[in-house]
Kinemage of the C-alpha trace (Angstrom):
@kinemage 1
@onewidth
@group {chain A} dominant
@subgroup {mainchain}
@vectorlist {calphas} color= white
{ca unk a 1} P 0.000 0.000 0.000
{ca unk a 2} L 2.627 2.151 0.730
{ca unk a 3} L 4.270 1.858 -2.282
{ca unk a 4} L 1.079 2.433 -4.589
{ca unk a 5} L 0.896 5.870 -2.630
{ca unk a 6} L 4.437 6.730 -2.808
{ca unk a 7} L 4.322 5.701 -6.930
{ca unk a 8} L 1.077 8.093 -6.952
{ca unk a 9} L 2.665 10.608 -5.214
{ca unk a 10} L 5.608 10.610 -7.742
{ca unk a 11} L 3.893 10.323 -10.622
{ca unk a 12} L 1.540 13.494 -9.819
{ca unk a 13} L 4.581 15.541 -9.032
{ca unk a 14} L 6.150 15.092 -12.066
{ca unk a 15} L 3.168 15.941 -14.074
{ca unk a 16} L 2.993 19.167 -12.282
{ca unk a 17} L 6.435 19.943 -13.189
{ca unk a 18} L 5.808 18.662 -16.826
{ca unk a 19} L 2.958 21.351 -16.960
{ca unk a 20} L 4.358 24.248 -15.689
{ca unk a 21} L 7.309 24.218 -17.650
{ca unk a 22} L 5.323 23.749 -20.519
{ca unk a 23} L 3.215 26.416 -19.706
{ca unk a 24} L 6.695 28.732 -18.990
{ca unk a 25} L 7.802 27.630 -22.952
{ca unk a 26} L 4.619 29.034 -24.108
{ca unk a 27} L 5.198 32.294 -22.700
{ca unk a 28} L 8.999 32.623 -23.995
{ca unk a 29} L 9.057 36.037 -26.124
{ca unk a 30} L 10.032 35.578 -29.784
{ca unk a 31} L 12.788 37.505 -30.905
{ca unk a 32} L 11.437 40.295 -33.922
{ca unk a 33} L 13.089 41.898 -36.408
{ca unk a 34} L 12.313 45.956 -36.861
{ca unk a 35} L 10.448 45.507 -40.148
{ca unk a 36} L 7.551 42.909 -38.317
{ca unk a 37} L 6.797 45.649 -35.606
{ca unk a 38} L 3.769 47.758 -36.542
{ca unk a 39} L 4.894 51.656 -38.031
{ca unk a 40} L 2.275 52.843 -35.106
{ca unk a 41} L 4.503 51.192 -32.788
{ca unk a 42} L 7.413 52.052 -34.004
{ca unk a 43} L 6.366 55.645 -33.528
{ca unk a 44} L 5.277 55.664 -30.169
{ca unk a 45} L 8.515 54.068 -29.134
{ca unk a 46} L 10.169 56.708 -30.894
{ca unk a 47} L 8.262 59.388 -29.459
{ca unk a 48} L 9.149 58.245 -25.923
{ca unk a 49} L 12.720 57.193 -26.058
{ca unk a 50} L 14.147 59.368 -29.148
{ca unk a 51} L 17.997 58.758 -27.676
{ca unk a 52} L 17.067 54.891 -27.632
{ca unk a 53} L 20.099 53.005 -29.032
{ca unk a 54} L 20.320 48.856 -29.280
{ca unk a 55} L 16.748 48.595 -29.766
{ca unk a 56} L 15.651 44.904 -29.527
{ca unk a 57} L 11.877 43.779 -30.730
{ca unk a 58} L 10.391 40.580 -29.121
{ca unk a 59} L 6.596 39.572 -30.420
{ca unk a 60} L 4.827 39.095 -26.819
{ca unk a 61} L 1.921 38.844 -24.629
{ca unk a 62} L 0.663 40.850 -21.829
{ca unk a 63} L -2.542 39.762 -20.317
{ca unk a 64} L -3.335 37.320 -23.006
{ca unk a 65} L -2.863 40.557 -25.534
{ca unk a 66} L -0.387 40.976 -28.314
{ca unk a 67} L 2.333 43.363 -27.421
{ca unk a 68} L 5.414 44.250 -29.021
{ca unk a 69} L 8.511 44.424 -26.407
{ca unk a 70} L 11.396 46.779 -26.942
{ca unk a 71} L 14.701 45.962 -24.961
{ca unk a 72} L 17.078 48.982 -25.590
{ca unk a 73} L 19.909 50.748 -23.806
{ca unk a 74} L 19.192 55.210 -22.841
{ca unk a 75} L 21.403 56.766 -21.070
{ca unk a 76} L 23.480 53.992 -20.338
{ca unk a 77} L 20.923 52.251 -18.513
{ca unk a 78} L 19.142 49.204 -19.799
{ca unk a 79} L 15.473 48.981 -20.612
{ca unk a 80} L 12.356 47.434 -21.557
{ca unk a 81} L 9.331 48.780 -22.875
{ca unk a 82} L 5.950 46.921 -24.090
{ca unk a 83} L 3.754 48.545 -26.112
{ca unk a 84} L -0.005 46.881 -28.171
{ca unk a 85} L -0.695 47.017 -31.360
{ca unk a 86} L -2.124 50.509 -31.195
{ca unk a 87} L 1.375 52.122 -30.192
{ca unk a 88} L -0.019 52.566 -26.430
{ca unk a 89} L 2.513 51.628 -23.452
{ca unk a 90} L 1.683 48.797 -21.535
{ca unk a 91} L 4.819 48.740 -19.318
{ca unk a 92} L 8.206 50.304 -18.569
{ca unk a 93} L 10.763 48.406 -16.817
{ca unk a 94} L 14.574 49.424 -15.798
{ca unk a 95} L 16.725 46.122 -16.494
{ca unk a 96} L 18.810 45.013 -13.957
């Protein structure tokens, strides 16, 4: 008996595991390339961080919404910004 609960016991764990690293794959941000981000995007970001240099684009999500995430270096300080499809920041982040 013990062993049929200790076998259950293992096998459940590693199903959880299984699914939450699937789940954490799933929400890895894809690497873009400047011409895939929306012009209305690329504006906004623009707008906001005109010294930007090393500009990154990742396609991602934020709240189950498309976003478009900008990693980027101003004033010698790393950054990340995610903006939607309409150009409209979603969230501004200092990267440590």
């Amino acid at each position: 008996m013990k062993r049929i609960f200790f076998s259950l016991v293992i096998c459940l764990s590693l199903l959880t595991v299984l699914s939450c690293n699937n789940e954490a794959e799933n929400r890895d941000d894809k690497p873009l390339s400047e011409s895939d981000v929306p012009p209305t995007v690329k504006t906004a970001f623009s707008a906001k961080y005109s010294t930007a240099t090393d500009v990154e684009w990742e396609d991602s999500k934020e709240d189950s919404i498309q976003t478009y995430k900008a990693k980027f270096t101003i004033d010698g300080k790393k950054m990340k910004a995610e903006f939607d499809g309409t150009g409209k920041l979603v969230k501004e982040e200092a990267d440590n």
